[in-house]
C-alpha positions in Angstrom: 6.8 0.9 33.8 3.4 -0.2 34.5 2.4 0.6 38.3 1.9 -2.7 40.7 -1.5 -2.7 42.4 -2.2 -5.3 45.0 -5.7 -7.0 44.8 -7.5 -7.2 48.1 -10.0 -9.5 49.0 -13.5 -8.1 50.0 -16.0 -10.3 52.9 -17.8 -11.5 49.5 -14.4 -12.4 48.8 -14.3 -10.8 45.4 -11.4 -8.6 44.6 -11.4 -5.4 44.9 -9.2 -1.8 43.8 -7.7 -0.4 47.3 -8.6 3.2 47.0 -5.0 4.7 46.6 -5.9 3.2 42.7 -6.2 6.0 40.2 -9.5 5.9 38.6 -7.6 7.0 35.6 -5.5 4.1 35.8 -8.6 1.7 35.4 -11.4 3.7 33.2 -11.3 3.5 29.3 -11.8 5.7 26.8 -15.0 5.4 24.4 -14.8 6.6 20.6 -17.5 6.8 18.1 -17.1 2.9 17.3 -18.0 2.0 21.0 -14.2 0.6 21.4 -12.9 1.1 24.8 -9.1 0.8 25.3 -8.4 -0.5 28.7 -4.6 0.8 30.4 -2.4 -1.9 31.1 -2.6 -2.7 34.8 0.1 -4.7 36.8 -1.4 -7.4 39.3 1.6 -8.4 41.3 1.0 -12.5 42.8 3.2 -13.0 45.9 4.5 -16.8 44.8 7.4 -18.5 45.3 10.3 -19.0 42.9 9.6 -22.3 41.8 6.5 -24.1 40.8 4.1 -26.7 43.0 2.8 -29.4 42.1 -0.8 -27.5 42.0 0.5 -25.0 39.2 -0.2 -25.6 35.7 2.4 -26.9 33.9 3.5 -26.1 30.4 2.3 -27.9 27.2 5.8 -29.3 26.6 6.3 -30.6 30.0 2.6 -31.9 30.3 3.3 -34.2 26.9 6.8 -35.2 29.0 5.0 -36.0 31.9 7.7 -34.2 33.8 8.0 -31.3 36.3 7.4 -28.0 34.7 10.1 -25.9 36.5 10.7 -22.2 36.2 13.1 -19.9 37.8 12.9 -16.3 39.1 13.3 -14.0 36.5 12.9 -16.1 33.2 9.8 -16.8 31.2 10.1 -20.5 30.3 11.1 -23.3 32.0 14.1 -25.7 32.6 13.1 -28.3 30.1 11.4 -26.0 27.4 15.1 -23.8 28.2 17.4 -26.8 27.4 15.6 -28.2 24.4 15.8 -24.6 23.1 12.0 -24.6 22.2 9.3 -22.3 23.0 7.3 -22.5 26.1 3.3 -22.3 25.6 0.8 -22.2 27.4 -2.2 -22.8 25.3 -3.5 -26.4 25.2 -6.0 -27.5 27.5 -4.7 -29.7 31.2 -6.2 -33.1 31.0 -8.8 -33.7 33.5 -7.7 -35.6 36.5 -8.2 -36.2 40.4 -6.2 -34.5 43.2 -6.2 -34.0 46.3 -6.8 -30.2 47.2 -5.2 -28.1 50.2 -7.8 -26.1 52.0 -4.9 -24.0 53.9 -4.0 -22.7 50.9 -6.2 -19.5 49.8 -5.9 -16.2 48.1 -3.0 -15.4 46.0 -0.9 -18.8 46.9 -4.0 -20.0 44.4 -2.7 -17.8 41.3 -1.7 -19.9 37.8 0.9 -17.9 36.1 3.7 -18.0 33.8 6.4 -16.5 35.0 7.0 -14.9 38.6 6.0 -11.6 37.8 3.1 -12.0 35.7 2.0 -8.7 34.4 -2.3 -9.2 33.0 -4.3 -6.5 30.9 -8.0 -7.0 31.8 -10.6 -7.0 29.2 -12.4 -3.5 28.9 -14.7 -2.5 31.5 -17.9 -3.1 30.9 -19.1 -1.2 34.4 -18.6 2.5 34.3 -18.0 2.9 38.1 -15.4 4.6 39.9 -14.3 0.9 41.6 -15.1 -1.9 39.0 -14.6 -5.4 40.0 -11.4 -6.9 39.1 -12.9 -10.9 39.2 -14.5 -10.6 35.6 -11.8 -9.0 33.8 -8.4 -10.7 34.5 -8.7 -13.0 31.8 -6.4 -16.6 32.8 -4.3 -18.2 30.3 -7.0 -20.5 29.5 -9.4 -17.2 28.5 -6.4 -15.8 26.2 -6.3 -18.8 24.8 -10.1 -19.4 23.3 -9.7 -15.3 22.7 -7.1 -16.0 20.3 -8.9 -18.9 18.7 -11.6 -16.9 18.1 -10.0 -15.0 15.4 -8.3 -18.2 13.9 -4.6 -16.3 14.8 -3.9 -20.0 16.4 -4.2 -21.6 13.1 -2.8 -19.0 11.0 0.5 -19.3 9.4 2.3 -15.9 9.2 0.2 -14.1 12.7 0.8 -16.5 15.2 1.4 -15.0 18.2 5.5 -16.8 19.3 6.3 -18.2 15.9 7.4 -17.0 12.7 7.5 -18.5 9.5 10.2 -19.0 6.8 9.5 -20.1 2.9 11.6 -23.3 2.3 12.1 -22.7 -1.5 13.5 -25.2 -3.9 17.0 -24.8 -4.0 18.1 -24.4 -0.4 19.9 -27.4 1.6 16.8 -28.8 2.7 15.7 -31.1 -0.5 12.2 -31.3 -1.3 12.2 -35.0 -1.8 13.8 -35.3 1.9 11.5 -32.9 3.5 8.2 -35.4 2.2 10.2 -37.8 4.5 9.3 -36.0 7.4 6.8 -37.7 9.5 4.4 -34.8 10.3 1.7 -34.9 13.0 -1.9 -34.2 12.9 -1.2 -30.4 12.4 0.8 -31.3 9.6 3.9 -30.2 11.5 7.5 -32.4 12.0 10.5 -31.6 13.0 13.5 -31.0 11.3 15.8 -31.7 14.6 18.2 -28.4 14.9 16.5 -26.4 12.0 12.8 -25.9 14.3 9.7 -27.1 13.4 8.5 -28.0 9.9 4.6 -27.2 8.9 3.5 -28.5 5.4 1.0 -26.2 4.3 -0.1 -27.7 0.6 1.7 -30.5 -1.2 3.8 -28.7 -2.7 4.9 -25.7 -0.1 6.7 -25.7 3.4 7.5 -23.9 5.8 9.9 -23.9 8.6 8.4 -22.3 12.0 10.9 -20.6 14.6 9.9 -19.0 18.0 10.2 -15.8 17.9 12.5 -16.0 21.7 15.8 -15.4 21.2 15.2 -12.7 18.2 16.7 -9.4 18.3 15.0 -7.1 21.0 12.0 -9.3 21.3 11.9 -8.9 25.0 11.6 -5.5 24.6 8.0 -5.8 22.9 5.9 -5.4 25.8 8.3 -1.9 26.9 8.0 -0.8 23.7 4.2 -1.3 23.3 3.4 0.4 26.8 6.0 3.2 25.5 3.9 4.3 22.4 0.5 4.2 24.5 1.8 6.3 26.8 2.8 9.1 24.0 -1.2 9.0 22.5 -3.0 8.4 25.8 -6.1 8.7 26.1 -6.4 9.5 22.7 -5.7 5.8 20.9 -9.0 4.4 20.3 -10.1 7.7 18.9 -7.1 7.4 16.6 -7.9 4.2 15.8 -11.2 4.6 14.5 -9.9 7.6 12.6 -7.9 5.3 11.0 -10.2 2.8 9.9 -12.7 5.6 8.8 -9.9 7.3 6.3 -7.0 5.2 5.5 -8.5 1.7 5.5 -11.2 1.7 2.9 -8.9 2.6 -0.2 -6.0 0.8 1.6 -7.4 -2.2 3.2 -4.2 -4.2 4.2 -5.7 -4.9 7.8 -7.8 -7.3 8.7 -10.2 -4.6 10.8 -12.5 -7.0 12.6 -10.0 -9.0 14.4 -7.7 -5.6 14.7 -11.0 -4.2 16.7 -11.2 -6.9 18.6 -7.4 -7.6 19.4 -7.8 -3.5 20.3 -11.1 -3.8 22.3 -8.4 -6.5 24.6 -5.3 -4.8 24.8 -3.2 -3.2 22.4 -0.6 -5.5 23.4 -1.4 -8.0 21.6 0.2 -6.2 18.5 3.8 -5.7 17.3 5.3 -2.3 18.2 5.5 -1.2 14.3 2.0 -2.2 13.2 0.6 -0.1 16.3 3.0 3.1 16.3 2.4 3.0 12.3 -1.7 3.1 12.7 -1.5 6.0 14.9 1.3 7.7 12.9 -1.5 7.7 9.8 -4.4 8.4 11.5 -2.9 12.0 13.2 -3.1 13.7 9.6 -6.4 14.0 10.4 -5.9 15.0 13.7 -8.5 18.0 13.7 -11.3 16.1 12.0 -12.4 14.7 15.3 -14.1 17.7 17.3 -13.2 15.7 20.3 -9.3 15.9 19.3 -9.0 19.2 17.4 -8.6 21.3 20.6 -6.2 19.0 22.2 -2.4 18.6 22.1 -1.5 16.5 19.4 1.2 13.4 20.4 4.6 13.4 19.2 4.6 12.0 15.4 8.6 12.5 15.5 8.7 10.0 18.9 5.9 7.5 17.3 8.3 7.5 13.8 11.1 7.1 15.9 9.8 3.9 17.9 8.6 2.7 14.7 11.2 2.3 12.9 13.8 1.1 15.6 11.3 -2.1 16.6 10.5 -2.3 12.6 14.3 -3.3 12.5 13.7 -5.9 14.9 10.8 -7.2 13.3 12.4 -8.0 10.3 14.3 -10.7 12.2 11.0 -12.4 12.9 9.1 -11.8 9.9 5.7 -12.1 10.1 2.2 -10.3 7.7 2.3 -7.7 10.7 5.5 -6.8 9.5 4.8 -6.4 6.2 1.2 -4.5 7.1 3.4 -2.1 9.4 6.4 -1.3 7.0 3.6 -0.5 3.9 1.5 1.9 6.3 5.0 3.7 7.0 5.9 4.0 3.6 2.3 5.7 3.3 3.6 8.8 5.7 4.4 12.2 3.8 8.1 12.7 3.3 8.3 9.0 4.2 8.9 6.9 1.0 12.0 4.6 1.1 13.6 2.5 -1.4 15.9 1.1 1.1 12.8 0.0 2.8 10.8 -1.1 0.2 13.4 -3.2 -1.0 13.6 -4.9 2.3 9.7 -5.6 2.7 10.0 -7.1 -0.6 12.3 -9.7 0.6 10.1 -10.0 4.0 6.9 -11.1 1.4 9.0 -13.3 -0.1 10.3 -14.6 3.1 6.8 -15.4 4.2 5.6 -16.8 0.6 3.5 -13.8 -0.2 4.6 -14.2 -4.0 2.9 -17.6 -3.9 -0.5 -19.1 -4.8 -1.8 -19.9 -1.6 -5.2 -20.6 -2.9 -4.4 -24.1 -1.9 -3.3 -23.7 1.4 -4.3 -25.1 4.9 -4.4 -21.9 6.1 -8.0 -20.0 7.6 -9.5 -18.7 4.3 -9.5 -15.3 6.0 -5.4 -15.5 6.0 -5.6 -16.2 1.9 -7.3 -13.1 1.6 -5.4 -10.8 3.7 -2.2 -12.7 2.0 -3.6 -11.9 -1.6 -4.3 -8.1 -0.4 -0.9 -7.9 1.1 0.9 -9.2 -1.9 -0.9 -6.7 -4.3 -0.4 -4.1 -2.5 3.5 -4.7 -1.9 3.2 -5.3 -5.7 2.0 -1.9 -6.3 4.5 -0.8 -3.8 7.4 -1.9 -5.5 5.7 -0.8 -9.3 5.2 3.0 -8.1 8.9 3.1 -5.7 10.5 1.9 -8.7 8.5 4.6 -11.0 9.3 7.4 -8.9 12.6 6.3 -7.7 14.6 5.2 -11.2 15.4 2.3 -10.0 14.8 -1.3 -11.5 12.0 -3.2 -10.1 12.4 -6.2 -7.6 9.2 -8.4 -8.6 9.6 -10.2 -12.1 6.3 -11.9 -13.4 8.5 -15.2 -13.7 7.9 -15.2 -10.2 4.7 -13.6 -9.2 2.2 -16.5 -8.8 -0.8 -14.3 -7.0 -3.7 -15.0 -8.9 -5.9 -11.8 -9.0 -8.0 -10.4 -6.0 -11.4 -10.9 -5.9 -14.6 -10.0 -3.7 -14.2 -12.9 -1.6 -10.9 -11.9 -0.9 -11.9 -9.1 1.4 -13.3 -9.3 4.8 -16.9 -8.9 5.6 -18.9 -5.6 5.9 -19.7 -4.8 9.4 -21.8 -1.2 7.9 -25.2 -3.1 9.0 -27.6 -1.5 7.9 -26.0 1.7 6.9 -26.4 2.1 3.5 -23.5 5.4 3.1 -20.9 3.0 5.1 -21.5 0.3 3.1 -21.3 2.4 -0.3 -17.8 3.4 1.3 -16.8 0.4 1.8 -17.8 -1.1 -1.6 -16.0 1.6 -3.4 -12.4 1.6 -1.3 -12.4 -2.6 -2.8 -12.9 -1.1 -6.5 -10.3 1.2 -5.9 -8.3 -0.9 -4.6 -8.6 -3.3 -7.1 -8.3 -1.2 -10.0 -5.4 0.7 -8.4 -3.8 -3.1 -9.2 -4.6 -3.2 -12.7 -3.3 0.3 -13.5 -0.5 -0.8 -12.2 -0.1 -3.8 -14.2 0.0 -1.8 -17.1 2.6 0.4 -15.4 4.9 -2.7 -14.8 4.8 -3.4 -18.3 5.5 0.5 -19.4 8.2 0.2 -17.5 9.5 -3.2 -17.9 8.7 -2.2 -22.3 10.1 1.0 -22.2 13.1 1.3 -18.7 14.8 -1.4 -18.7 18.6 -1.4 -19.8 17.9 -3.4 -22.1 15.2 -2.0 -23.9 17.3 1.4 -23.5 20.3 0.0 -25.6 17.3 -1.8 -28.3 16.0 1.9 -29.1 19.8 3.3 -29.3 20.6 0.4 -31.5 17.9 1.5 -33.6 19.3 4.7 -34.0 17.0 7.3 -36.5 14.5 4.1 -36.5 14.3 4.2 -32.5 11.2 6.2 -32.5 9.5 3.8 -34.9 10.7 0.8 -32.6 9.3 2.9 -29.4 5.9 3.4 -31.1 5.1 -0.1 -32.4 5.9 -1.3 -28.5 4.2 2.1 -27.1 0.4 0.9 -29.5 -0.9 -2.3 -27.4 0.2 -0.4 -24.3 -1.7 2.5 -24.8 -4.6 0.7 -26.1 -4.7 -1.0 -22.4 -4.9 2.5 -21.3 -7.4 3.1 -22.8 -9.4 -0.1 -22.0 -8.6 0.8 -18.6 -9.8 4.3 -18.4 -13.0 3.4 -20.6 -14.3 0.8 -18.0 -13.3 2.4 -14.8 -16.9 2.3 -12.5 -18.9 4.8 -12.2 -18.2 4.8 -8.0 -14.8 6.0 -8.9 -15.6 8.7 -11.1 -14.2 12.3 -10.0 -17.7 13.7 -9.1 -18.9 10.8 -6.8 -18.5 12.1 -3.5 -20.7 11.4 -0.5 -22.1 14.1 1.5 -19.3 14.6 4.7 -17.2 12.0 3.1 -14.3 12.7 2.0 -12.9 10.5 -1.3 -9.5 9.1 -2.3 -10.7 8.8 -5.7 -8.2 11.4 -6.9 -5.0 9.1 -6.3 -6.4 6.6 -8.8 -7.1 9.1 -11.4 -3.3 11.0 -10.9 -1.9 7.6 -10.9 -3.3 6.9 -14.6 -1.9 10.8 -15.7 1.7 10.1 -14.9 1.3 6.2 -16.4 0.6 8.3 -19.5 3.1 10.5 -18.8 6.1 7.9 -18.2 5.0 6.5 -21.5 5.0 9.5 -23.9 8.5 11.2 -22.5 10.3 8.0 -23.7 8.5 8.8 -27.0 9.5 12.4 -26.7 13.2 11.8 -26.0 13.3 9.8 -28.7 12.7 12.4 -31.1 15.0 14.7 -33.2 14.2 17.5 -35.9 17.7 15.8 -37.3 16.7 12.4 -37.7 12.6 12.4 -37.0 10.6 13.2 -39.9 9.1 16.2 -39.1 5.0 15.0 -40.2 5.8 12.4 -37.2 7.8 14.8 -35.1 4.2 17.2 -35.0 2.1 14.0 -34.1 3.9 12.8 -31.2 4.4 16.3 -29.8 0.8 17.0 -30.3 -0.1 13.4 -28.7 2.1 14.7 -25.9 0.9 18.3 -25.3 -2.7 16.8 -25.4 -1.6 14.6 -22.6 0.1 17.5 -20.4 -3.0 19.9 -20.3 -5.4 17.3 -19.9 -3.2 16.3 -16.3 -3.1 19.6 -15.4 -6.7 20.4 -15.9 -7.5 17.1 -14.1 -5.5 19.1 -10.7 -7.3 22.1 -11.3 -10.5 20.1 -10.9 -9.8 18.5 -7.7 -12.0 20.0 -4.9 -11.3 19.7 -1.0 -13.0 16.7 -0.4 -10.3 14.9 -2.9 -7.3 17.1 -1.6 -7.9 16.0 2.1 -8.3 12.6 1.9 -5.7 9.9 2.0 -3.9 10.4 -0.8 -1.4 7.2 -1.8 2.3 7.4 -1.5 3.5 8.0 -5.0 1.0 10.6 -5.4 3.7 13.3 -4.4 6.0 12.4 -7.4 3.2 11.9 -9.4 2.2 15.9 -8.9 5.6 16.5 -10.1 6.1 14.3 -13.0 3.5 16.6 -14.6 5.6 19.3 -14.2 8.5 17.2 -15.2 7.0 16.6 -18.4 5.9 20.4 -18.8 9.7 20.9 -18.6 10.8 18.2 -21.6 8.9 19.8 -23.4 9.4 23.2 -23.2 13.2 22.1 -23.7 12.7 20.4 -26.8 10.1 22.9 -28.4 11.5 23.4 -31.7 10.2 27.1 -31.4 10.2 29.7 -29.8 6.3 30.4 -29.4 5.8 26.5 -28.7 8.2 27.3 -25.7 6.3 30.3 -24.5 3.1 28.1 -24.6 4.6 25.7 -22.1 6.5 28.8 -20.1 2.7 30.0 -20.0 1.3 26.7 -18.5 3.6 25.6 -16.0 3.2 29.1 -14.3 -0.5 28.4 -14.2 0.0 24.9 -12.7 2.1 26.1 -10.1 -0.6 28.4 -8.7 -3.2 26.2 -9.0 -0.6 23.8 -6.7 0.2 26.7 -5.1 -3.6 27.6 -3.9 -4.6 23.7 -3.5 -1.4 23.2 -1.1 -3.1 25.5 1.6 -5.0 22.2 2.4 -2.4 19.5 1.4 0.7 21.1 1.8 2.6 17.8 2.7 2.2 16.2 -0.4 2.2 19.4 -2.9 5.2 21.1 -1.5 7.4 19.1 -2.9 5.2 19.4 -6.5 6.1 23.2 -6.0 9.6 22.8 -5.0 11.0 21.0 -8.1 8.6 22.9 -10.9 10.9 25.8 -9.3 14.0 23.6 -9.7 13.2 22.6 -12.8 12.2 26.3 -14.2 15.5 27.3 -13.0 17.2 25.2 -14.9 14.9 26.3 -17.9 16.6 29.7 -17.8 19.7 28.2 -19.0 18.1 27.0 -22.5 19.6 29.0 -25.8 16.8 31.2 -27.2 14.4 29.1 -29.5 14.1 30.3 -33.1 10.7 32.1 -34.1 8.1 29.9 -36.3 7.2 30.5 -39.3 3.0 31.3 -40.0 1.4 28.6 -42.2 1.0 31.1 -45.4 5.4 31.6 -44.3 7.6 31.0 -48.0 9.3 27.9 -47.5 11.8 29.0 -49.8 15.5 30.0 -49.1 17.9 28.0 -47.3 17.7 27.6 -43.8 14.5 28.8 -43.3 12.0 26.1 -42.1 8.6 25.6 -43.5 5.1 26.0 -42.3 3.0 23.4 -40.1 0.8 23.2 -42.9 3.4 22.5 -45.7 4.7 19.9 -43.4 1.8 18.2 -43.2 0.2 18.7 -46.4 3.5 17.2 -47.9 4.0 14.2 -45.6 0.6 13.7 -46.3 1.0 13.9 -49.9 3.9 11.1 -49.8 1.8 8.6 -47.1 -0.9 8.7 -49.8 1.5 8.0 -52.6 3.5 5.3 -51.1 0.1 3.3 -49.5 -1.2 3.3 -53.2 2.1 2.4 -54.7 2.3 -0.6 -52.5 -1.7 -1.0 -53.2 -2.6 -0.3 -49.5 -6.1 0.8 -49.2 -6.2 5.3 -48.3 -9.5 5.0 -46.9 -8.5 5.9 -43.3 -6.1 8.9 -44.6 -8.2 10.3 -47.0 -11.8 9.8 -44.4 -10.5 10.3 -40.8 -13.5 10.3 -39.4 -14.6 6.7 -40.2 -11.2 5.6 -38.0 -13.5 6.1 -35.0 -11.5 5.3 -31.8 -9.0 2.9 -33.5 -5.7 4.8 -33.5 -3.3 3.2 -30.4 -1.7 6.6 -29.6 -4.8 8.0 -28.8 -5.8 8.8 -25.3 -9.3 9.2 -23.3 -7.2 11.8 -21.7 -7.6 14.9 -24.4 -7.3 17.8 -23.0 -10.8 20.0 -21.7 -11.0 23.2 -20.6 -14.6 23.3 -19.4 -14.1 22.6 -16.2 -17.3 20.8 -15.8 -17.8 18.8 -12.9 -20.2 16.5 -14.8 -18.3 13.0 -15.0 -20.3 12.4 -18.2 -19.3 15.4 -19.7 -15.8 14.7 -18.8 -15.9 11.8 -20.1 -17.0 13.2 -23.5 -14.5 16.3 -23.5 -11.7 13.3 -22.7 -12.6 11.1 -25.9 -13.7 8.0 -23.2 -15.6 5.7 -24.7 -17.7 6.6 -27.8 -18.0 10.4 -26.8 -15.6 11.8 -28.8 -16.2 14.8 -31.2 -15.1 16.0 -34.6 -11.7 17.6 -33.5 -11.0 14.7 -31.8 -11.4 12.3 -34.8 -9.5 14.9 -37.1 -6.1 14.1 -34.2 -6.8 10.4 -34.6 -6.5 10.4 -38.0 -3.5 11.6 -37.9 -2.2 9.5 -35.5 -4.1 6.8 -37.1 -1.5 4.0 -38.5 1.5 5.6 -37.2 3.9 2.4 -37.1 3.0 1.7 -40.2 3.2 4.8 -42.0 6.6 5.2 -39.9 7.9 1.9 -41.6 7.1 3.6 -44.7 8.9 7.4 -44.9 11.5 5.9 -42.5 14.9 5.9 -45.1 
């Protein structure tokens, strides 16, 4: 409850704070950014219950020409109350001659909105102990060019007591009818008992609702004032933590006009998008020298808060919404299908799987739209990765065209050429994070669905052939991917102090890998698989394993303490995961002792990384455990045979190299037969880079932390060596060879 404090009148008769005021009531607090966050003060008017004819009335009434009436204890007024429409206060009063009262002075002067009107100033700009009130009790006319001035007026899914609603072509309300409409200069009509209509293009419409009369919206302000009171004074310094860590490689806030809505009152934003911001920023709690020695607020009473208002939200849907349900989903231990199934239908609520390039919208709102959509997008992609569960977006109905540079929002790093290197570099990352997960969609949309599962059954022993003619143009597109990935987001580009989120990209692309070779590797069987094929895909796949886990062993603490993105903790796992399918399906028994071998050595290198990350690699460690347990169950594998082995007698299995020197043998023979050319089989070498099974992710044991040399030792681009040609030609060709010695 915010404490009443009466305004005096001094014999200059500005205002001033009686002295029973708490300086800490009025003074700010400053952060490295310069914001100052002003506490909420209460300025009590003593009015009467109704309103004269000298008050302002509201925009409705004003158009009426009627009496703008409004009653103790409500905030809108008789007319705006019966016509069930929302009560504003925003347009300008027409100019126009009356008489004026001299009796009447002081407080009986006051234009409000309600009988008790509660009014945040504007931050101090004095840094005395008594400032004067007169300049910083902003009147509804103020507010009103504040909020023009970051276009949240004209926007369409930020206003400040509307929400919008996607009409879509198949409701009750008929396109054809809707173009009836007669629409007003804002392009808005109404659509009698169903609100107001806004036509944003020719083609889309929206239907705008107040958002009075929604679940719990009363209890924004409460709420609000609730969370400020748990991180006092410590919010702008949370905020700017925020914005220093979080937003560059996430940038799903618009940050200039969240500053400046901030640098007002932190009113002005939803309970969720606010309790979420400071729920993200204390993970770096003890990176501020100013914070580290203090007592750190409740995260359990912030998550609480934030979830019970983001439950209201939902009923009045609006890009906040979405913006504060993604930044929730980004806490550790907080991932939620449930949740991200629900934000999907928010987006598509308020259009965000639409084109709005089009739109009569301000051009930043396109942007921020486009960012939002990608980014629930990617949402959904990863949840539906990590989860097993079938994706929500289709791309018969994702219209977003891709992001570009003029998407984001202006640089305000001046003249500061690190920031602005920052900045540059979270957009890239951001935008490739989007294309990687493109090509996850279609791994999993090629490779997960049901019914692509009951295609490769069909198939039966011809289902790993199927798998690897579909797995070819995908992992090409890896490739591609991997090969032109910008410098900026290479491994070893970190800034002095800074810390990078690089890592999450490069993880992200180990475990698409990764969810694309185990369907290859359940598909095979020493029964049914020819074993020349069965060696290349498990070789393909073992290359794939140590070159993830030496990618985790190269991550230094400037990667591990950043902000790492949400899937990232399954993605630690699935390597693990993947360790464990194969040890399983070794065929013997020193293949399985290899993999024994290497999954101890990953868990203590996640072991002796968690010491700085332990949120998100804890739970890495806790199912390689779970899934080495289970390992203990497996029969004892059977002993291979050395390469210079007999291969004679029944039952025992032949060497490596007789398998491969006879499948050989019979690829060459059946590619002459049918008068194919044997250059590639009998020349490896001049196959360069062209085999599709081949990955820039071969494995390196270096360690180097020279991205060039990486990049080499990974087979990226042209820097791949002899071994590495030698693997490629015999992966080289492998749908059609399969075709071939498949009978």
């Amino acid at each position: 409850m915010a404490t009443a404090i009466a305004v005096q009148a001094s014999p200059s008769g500005t205002p001033t704070i009686p002295a029973t005021a708490s300086n800490s009531q009025l003074k700010g607090v400053k952060t490295e950014k310069g914001l100052t966050k002003p506490r909420a003060v209460t300025v009590a008017a003593d009015i009467g219950n109704t309103r004269s004819r000298r008050d302002r009335p509201c925009d409705a009434c004003r158009r009426r020409k009627s009496r703008c009436v409004i009653g103790d204890g409500v905030a809108s007024c008789t007319l705006c109350d019966f016509h069930k429409q929302e009560c504003t206060f925003v347009q300008r009063p027409q100019p126009r001659k009356r008489k004026l009262n001299n009796g009447v002075k002081g407080e009986a002067t006051t234009k409000r909105r309600s009988p008790d009107t509660e009014i945040t100033p504007r931050p101090f700009q004095s840094t005395s102990n008594a400032p004067s009130m007169s300049s910083n009790i902003p009147t509804n006319s103020e507010r009103y060019h504040q909020h023009q001035a970051t276009s949240l007026k004209d926007s369409l899914g930020l206003q400040n007591h509307r929400h919008s609603k996607y009409i879509g072509p198949t409701t009750e309300l008929e396109p054809a009818l809707i173009d009836l409409v007669g629409l007003d200069g804002n392009d808005e009509g109404s659509l009698l008992c169903r609100g107001t209509l806004l036509k944003i293009s020719d083609k889309e419409n929206f239907l705008m609702l107040p958002d009075r009369g929604t679940q719990n919206h009363e209890a924004e302000v409460r709420d609000l004032d609730e969370i400020e009171q748990i991180v006092s004074p410590y919010g702008p310094a949370l905020i700017n933590l925020y914005f220093r860590v979080v937003h560059p490689s996430f940038p799903i806030l618009q940050e200039k006009v969240y500053l400046e809505k901030y640098s007002r009152t932190y009113r002005e934003f939803s309970p969720t998008n606010l309790a979420a911001v400071y729920i993200l920023a204390l993970n770096w709690w003890s990176w501020n020298p100013d914070l580290a020695h203090q007592p750190k607020p409740s995260r359990e009473k912030l998550e609480a808060i934030a979830l019970r208002t983001l439950n209201d939200a939902i009923h009045r849907p609006k890009l906040s919404t979405v913006q504060a349900g993604l930044l929730l989903l980004q806490r550790s231990n907080g991932d939620s299908w449930n949740l991200t199934a629900q934000l999907v239908a928010v987006g598509q609520e308020l259009g965000l799987h639409l084109d709005p390039t089009n739109w009569r919208i301000p051009a930043w709102e396109r942007g921020l739209r486009k960012r939002l959509a990608w980014a629930l997008y990617m949402q959904d992609k990863w949840s539906s990765l990590i989860h097993g569960r079938p994706s929500h977006i289709f791309a018969a109905n994702w219209a977003v065209p891709p992001i570009t540079e003029g998407d984001f929002p202006g640089s305000d790093a001046g003249t500061d050429e690190k920031a602005r290197f920052e900045t540059e570099k979270g957009k890239t990352l951001f935008i490739q994070m989007i294309a990687l997960t493109e090509i996850l969609a279609e791994v999993l949309d090629t490779f997960y669905t049901l019914r692509a599962t009951t295609e490769f059954q069909s198939a039966e022993r011809h289902g790993t052939r199927l798998i690897l003619e579909r797995a070819k143009p995908v992992q090409i597109k890896l490739k591609e991917w991997f090969a032109h990935l910008p410098s900026c987001l290479r491994m070893d580009s970190i800034s002095a102090t800074k810390l990078s989120s690089t890592g999450y990209i490069h993880l992200a692309y180990f475990a698409t890998e990764i969810t694309l070779h185990r369907r290859i590797v359940r598909s095979l069987s020493p029964a049914t698989t020819d074993s020349y094929l069965l060696h290349i895909c498990r070789s393909a796949a073992k290359t794939r394993l140590i070159s993830a886990m030496d990618f985790v062993n190269r991550l230094k603490p400037e990667h591990l303490q950043s902000f790492w993105y949400f899937s990232s903790t399954v993605n630690f796992a699935l390597i693990s995961t993947f360790g464990g399918l194969l040890w399983a399906t070794a065929p013997g028994r020193e293949e399985a002792e290899f993999y024994k071998h290497r999954l101890s050595e990953y868990r203590w290198t996640l072991r002796v990384s968690s010491k700085g990350a332990s949120e998100f690699l804890d739970f890495a460690v806790a199912m390689l455990d779970a899934s080495t347990e289970l390992l203990k169950n497996l029969k004892e594998k059977p002993r291979s045979l050395s390469p210079g082995s007999s291969v004679a007698g029944e039952g025992t299995k032949p060497s490596e190299g007789d398998v491969l020197a006879e499948a050989k043998a019979r690829m060459l023979h059946a590619m002459s037969s049918n008068g194919e050319s044997t250059e590639l089989i009998e020349h490896p070498a001049s196959i360069g880079s062209a085999s599709g099974l081949v990955s820039p992710s071969t494995s390196t044991s270096s360690g180097s932390g020279d991205h060039e040399g990486y990049r080499a030792n990974t087979g990226a681009g042209h820097g791949a060596g002899q071994g590495e040609f030698d693997f490629m030609a015999r992966t080289s060709d492998i749908k059609r060879w399969a075709g071939i010695s498949s009978r």
